[in-house]
PyMOL CGO cylinders between C-alpha atoms (Angstrom):
from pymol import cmd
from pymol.cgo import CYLINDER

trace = [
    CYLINDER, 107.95, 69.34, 120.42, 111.05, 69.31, 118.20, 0.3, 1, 1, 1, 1, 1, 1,
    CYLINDER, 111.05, 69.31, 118.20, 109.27, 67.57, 115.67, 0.3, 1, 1, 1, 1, 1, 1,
    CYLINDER, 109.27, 67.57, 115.67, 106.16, 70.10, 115.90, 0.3, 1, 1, 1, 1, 1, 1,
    CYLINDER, 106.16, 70.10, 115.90, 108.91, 73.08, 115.30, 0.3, 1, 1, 1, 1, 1, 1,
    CYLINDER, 108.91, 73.08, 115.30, 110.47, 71.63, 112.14, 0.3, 1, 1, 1, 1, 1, 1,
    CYLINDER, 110.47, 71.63, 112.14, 106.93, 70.25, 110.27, 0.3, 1, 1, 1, 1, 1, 1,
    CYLINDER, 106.93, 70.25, 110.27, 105.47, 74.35, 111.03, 0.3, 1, 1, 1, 1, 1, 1,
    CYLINDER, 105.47, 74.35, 111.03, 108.89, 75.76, 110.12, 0.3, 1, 1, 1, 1, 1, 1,
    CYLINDER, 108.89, 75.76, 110.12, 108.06, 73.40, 106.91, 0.3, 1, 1, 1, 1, 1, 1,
    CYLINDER, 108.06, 73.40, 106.91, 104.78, 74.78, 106.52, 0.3, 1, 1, 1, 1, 1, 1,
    CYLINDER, 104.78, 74.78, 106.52, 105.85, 78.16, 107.07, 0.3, 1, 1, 1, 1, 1, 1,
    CYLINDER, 105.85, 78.16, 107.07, 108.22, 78.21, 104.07, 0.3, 1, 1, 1, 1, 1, 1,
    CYLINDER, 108.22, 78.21, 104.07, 106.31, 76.38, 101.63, 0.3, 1, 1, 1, 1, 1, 1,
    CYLINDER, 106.31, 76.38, 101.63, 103.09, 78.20, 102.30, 0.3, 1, 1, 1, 1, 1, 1,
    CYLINDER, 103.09, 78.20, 102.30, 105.89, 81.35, 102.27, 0.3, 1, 1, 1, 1, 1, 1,
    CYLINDER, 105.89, 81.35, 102.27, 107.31, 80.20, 98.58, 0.3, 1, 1, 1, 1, 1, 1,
    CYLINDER, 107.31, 80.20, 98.58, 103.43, 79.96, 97.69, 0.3, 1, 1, 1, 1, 1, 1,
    CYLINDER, 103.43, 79.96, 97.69, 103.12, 83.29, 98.67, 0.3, 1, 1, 1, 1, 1, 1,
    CYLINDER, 103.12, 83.29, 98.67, 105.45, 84.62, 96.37, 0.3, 1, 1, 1, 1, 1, 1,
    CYLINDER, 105.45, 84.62, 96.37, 104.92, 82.23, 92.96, 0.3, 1, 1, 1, 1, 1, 1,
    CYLINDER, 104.92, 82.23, 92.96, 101.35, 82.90, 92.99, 0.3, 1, 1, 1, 1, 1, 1,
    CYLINDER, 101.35, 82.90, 92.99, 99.80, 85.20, 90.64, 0.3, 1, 1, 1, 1, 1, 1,
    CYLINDER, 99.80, 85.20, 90.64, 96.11, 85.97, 92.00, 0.3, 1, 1, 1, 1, 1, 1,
    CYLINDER, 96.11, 85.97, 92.00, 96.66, 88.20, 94.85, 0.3, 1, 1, 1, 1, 1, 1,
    CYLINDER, 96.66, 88.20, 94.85, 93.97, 86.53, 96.68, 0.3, 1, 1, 1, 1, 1, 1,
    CYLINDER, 93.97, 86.53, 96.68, 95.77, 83.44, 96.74, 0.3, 1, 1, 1, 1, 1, 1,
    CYLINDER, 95.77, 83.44, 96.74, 98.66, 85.13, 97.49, 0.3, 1, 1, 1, 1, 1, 1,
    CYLINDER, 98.66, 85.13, 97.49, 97.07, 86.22, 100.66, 0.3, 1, 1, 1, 1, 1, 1,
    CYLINDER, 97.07, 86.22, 100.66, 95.80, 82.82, 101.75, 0.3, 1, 1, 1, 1, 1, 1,
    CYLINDER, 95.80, 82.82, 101.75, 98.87, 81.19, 101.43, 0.3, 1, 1, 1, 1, 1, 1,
    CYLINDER, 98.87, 81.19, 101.43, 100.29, 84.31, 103.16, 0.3, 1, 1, 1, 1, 1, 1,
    CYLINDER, 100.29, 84.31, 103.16, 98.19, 83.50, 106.50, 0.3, 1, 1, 1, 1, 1, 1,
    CYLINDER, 98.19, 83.50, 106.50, 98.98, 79.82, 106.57, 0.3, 1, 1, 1, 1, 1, 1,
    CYLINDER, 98.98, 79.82, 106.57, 102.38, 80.82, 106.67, 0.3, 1, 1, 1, 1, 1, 1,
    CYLINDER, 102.38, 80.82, 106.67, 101.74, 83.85, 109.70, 0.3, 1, 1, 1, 1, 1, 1,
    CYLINDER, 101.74, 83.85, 109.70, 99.53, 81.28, 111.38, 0.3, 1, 1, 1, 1, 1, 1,
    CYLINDER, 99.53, 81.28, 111.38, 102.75, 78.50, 110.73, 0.3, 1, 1, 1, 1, 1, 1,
    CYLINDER, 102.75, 78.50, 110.73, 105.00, 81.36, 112.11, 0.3, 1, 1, 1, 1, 1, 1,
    CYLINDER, 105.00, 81.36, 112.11, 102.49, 81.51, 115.18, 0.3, 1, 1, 1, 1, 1, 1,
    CYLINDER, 102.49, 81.51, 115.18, 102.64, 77.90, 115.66, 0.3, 1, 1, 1, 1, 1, 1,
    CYLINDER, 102.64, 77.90, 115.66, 106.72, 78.03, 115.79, 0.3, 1, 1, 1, 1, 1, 1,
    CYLINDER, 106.72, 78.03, 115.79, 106.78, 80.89, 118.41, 0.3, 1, 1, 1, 1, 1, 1,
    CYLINDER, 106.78, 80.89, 118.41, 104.18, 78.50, 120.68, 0.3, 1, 1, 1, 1, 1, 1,
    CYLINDER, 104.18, 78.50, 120.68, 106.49, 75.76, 120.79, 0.3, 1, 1, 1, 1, 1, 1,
    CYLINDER, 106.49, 75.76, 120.79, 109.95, 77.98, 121.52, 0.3, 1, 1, 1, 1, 1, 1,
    CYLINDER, 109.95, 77.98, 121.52, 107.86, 78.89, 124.50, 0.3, 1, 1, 1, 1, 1, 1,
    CYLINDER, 107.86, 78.89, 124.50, 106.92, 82.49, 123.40, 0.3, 1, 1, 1, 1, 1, 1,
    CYLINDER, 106.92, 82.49, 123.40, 103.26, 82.10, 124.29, 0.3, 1, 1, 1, 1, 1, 1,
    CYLINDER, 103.26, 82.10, 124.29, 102.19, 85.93, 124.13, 0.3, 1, 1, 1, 1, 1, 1,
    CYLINDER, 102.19, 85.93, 124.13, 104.18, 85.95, 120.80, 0.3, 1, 1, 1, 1, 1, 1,
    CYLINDER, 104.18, 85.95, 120.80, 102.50, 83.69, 119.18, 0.3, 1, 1, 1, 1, 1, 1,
    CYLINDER, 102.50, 83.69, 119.18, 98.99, 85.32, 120.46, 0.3, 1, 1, 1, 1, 1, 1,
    CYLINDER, 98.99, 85.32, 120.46, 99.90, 88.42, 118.91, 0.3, 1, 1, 1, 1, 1, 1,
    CYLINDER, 99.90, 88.42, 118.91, 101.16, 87.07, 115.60, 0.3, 1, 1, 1, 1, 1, 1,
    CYLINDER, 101.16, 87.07, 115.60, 97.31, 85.41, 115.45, 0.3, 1, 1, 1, 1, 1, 1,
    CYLINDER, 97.31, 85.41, 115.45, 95.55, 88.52, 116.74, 0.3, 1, 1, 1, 1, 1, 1,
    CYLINDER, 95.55, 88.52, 116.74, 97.62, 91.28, 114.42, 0.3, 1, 1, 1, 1, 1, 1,
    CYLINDER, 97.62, 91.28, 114.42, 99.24, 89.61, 111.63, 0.3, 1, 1, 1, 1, 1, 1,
    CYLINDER, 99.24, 89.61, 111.63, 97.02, 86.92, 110.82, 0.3, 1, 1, 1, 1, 1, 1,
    CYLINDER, 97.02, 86.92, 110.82, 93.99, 88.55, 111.64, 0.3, 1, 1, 1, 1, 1, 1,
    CYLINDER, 93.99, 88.55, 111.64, 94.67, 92.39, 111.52, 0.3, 1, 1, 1, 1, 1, 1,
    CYLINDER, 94.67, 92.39, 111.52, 96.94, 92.49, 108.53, 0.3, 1, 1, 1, 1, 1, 1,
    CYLINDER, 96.94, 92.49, 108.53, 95.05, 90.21, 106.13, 0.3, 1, 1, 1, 1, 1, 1,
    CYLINDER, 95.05, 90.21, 106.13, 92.00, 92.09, 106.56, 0.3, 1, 1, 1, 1, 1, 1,
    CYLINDER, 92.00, 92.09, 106.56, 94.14, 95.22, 105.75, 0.3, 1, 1, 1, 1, 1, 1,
    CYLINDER, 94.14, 95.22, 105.75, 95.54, 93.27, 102.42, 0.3, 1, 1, 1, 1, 1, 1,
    CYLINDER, 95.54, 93.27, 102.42, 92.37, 91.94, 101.29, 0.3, 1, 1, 1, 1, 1, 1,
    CYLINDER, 92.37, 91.94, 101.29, 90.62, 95.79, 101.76, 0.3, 1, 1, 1, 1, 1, 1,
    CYLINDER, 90.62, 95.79, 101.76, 94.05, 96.46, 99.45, 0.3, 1, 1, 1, 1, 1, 1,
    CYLINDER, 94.05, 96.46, 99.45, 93.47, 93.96, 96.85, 0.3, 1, 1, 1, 1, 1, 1,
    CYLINDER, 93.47, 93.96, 96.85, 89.42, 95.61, 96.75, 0.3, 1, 1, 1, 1, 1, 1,
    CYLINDER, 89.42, 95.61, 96.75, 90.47, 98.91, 96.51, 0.3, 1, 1, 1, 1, 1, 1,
    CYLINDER, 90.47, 98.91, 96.51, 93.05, 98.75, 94.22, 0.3, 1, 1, 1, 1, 1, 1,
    CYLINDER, 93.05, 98.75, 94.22, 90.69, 96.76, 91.75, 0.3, 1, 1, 1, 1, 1, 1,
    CYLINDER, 90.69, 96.76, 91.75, 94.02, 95.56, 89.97, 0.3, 1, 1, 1, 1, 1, 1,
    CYLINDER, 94.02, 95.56, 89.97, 93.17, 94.06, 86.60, 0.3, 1, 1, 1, 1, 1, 1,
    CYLINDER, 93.17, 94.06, 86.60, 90.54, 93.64, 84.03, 0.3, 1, 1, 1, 1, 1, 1,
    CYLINDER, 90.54, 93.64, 84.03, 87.11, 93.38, 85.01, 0.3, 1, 1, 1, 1, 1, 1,
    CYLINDER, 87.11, 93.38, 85.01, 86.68, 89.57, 86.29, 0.3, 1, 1, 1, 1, 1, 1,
    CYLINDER, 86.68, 89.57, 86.29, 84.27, 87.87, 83.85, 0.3, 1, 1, 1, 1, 1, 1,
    CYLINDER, 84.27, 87.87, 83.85, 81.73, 85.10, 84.84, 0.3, 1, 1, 1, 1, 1, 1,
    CYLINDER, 81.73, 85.10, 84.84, 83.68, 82.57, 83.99, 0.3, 1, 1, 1, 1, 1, 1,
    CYLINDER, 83.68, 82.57, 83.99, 86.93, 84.15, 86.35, 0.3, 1, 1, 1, 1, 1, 1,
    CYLINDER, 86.93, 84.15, 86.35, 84.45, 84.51, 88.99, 0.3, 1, 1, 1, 1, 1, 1,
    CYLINDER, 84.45, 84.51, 88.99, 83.06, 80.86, 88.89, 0.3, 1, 1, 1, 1, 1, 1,
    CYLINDER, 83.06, 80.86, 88.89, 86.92, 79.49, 88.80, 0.3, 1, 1, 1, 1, 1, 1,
    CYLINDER, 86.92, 79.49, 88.80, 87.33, 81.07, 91.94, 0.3, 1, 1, 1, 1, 1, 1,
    CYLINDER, 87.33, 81.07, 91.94, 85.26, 78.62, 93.86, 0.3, 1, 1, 1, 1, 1, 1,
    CYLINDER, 85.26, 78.62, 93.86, 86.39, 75.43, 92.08, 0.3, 1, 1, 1, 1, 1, 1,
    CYLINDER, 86.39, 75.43, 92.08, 87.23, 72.99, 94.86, 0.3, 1, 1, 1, 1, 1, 1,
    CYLINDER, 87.23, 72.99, 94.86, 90.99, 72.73, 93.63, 0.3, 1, 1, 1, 1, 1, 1,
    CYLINDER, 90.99, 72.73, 93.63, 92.28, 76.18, 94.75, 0.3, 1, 1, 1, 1, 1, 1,
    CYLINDER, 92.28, 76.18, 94.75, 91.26, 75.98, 98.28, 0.3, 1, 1, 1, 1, 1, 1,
    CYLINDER, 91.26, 75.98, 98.28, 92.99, 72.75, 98.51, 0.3, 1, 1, 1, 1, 1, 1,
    CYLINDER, 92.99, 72.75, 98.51, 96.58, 73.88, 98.98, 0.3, 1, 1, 1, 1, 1, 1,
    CYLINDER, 96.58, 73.88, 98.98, 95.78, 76.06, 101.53, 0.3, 1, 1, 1, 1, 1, 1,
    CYLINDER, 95.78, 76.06, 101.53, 93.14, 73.65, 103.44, 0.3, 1, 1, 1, 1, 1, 1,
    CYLINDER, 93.14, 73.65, 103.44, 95.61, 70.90, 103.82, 0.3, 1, 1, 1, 1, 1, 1,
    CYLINDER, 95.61, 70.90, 103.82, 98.54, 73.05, 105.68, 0.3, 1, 1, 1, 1, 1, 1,
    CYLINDER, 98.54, 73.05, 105.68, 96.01, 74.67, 108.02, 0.3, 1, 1, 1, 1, 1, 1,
    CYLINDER, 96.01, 74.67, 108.02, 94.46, 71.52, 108.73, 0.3, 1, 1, 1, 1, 1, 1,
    CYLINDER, 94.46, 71.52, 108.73, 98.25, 70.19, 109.08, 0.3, 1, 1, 1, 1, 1, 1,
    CYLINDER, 98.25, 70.19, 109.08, 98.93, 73.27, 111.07, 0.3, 1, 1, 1, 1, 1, 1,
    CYLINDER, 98.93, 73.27, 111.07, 95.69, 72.79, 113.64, 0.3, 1, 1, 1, 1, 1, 1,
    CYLINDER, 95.69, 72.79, 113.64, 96.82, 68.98, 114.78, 0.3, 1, 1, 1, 1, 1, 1,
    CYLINDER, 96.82, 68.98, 114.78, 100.37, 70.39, 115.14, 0.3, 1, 1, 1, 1, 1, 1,
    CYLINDER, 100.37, 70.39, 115.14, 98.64, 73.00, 117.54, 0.3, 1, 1, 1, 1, 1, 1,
    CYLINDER, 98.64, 73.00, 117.54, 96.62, 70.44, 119.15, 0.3, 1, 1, 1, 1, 1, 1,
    CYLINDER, 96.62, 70.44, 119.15, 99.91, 68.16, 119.57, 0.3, 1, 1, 1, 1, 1, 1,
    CYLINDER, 99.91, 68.16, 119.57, 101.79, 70.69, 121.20, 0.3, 1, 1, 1, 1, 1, 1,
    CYLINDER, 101.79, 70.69, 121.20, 98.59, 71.57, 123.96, 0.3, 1, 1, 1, 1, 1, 1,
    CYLINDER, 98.59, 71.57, 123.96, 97.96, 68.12, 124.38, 0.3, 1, 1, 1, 1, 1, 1,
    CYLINDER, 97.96, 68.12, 124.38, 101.53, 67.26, 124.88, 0.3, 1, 1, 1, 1, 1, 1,
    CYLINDER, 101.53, 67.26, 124.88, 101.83, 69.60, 127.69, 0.3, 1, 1, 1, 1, 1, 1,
    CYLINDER, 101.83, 69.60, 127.69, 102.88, 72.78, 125.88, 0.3, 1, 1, 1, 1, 1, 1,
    CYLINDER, 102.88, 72.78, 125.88, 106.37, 72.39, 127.07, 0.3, 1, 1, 1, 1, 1, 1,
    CYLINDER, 106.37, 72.39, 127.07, 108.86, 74.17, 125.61, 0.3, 1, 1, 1, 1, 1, 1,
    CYLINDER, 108.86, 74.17, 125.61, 111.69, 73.21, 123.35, 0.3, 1, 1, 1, 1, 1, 1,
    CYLINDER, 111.69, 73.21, 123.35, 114.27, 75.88, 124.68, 0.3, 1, 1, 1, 1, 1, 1,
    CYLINDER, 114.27, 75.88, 124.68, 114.19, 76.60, 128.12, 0.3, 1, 1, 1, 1, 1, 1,
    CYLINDER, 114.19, 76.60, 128.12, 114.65, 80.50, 129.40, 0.3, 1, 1, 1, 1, 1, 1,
    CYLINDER, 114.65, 80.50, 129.40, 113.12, 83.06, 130.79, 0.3, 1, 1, 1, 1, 1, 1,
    CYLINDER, 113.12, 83.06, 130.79, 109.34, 84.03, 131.41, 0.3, 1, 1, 1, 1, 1, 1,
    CYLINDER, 109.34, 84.03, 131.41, 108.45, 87.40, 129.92, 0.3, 1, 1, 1, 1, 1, 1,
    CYLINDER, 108.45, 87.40, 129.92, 104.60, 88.55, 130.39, 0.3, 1, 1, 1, 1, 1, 1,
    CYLINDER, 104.60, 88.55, 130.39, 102.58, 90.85, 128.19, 0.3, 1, 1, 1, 1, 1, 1,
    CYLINDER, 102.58, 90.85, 128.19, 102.87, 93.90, 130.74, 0.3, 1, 1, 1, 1, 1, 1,
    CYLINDER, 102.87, 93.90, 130.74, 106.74, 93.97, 130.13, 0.3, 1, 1, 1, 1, 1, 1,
    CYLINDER, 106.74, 93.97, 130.13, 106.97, 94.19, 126.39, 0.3, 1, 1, 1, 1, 1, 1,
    CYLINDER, 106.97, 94.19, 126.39, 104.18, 96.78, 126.55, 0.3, 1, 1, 1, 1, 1, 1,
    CYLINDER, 104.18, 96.78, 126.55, 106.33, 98.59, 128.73, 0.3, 1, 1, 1, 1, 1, 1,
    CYLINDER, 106.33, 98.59, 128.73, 109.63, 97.76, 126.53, 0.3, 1, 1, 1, 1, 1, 1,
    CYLINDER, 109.63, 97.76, 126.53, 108.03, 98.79, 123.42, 0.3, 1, 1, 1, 1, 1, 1,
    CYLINDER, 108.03, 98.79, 123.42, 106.44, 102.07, 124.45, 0.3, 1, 1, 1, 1, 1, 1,
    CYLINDER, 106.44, 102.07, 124.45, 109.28, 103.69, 127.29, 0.3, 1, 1, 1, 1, 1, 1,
    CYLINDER, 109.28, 103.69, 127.29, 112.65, 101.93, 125.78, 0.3, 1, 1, 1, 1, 1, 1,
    CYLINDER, 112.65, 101.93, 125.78, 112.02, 101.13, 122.16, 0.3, 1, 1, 1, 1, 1, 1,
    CYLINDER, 112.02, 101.13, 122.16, 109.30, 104.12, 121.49, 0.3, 1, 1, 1, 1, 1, 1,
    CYLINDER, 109.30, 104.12, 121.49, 111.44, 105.54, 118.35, 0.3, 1, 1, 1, 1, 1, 1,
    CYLINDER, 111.44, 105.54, 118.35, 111.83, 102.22, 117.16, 0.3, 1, 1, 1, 1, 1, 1,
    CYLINDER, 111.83, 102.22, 117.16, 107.99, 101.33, 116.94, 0.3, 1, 1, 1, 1, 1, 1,
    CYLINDER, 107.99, 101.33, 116.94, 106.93, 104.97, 116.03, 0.3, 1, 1, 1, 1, 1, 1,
    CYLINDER, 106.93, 104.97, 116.03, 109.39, 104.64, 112.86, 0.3, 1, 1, 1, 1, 1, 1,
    CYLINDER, 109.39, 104.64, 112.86, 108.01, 101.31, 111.39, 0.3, 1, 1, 1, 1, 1, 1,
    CYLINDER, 108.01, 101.31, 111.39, 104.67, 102.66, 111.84, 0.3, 1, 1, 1, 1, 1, 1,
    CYLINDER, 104.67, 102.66, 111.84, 105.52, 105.31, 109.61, 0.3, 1, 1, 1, 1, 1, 1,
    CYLINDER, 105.52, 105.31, 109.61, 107.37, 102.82, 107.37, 0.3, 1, 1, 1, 1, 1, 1,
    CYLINDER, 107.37, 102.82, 107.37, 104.08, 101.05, 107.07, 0.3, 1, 1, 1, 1, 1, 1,
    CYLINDER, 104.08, 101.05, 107.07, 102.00, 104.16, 106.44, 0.3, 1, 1, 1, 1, 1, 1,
    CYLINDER, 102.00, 104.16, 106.44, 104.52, 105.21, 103.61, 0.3, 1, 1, 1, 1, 1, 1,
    CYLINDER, 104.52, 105.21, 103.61, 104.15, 101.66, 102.51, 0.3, 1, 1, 1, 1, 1, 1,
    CYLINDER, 104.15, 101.66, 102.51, 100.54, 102.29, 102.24, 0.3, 1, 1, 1, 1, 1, 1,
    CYLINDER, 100.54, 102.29, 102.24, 100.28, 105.51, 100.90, 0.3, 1, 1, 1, 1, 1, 1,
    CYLINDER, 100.28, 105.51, 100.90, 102.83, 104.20, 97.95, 0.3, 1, 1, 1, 1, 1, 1,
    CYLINDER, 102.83, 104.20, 97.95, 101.02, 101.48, 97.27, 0.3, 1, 1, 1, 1, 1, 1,
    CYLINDER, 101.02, 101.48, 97.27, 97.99, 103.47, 96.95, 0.3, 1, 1, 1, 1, 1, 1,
    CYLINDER, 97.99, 103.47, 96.95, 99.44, 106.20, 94.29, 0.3, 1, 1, 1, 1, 1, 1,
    CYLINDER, 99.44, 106.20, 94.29, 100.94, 103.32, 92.91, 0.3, 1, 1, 1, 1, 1, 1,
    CYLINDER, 100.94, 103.32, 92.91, 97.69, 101.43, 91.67, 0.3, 1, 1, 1, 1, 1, 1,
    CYLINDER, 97.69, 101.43, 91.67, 95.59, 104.39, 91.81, 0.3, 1, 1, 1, 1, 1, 1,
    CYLINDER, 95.59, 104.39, 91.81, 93.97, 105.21, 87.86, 0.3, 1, 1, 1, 1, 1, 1,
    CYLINDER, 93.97, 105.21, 87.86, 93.14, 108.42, 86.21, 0.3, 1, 1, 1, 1, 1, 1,
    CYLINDER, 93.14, 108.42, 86.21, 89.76, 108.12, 84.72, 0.3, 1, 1, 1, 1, 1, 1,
    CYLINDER, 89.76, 108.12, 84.72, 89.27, 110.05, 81.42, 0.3, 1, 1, 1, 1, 1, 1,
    CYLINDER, 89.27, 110.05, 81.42, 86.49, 111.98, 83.06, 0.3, 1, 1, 1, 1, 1, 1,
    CYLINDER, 86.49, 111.98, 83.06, 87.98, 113.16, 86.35, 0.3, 1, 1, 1, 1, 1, 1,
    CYLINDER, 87.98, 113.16, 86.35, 91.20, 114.77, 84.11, 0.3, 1, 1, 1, 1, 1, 1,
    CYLINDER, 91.20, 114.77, 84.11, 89.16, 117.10, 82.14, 0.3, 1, 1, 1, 1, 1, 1,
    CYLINDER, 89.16, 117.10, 82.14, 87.26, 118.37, 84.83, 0.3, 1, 1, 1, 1, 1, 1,
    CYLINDER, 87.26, 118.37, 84.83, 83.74, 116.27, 84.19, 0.3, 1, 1, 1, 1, 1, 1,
    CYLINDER, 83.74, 116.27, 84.19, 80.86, 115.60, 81.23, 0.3, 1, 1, 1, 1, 1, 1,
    CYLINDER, 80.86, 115.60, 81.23, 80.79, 119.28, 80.31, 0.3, 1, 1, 1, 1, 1, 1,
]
cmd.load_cgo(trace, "trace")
């Protein structure tokens, strides 16, 4: 299990320093959920089972979705030509990303076929207790990085928004 945690910890900050060197934003974001599903694959072998669930379920699955509906909406950049458009399927971007996942999924299948143990011992904590934790003890901790995240949002939206010519003198006429 040990070595499981240090070759996804590995993953996790290479696909991490991918993440930020890349220029596309696309790419960006498919390095960016090799390295949440790397994270993922850390928190399963520490033991933190439900942890790692949820950082598949929201981060990796809920979060991307919300970046790539960012990266549409925005519509940073010049208009993609043919030629951009065609480059984006050549065989030799997908590559990077391919390899660590497939790295990533015989890690995952190492740890369940090894028996899942753990490589710290402690405590069991189930789902129903951090619900309860997050929403009765921590409640003003959770409501205030949700609106973090919304200001983060609504930011990033005035930020890229445009002004067409047309919309700031009122239409054609």
């Amino acid at each position: 299990m040990t070595i499981a945690f240090y070759v996804a910890s590995a993953v996790a900050l290479f696909a991490t320093l991918m993440v930020v060197t890349r220029r596309n934003p696309v790419h960006a974001v498919l390095y960016l959920m090799v390295s949440l599903l790397a994270v993922a694959v850390v928190f399963f072998t520490l033991g933190a089972h439900f942890a790692a669930a949820l950082e598949v379920i929201i981060y990796a699955g809920a979060i991307i979705v919300l970046f790539v509906f960012m990266i549409m909406l925005l519509n940073i950049g010049p208009p993609p030509s043919t030629r951009q458009e065609s480059l984006l399927l050549t065989p030799g971007i997908w590559v990077g990303p391919s390899a660590l996942s497939v790295l990533l999924a015989g890690l995952f299948l190492y740890v369940i076929l090894a028996g899942g143990r753990s490589v710290q011992a402690g405590s069991y904590v189930d789902a129903k207790t951090v619900g309860i934790s997050m929403f009765e003890i921590y409640f003003l901790g959770v409501e205030l990085a949700s609106m973090i995240l919304l200001a983060g949002l609504v930011g990033a939206y005035h930020l890229g928004k445009r002004d067409l010519p047309d919309e700031a003198e009122g239409g054609n006429g």
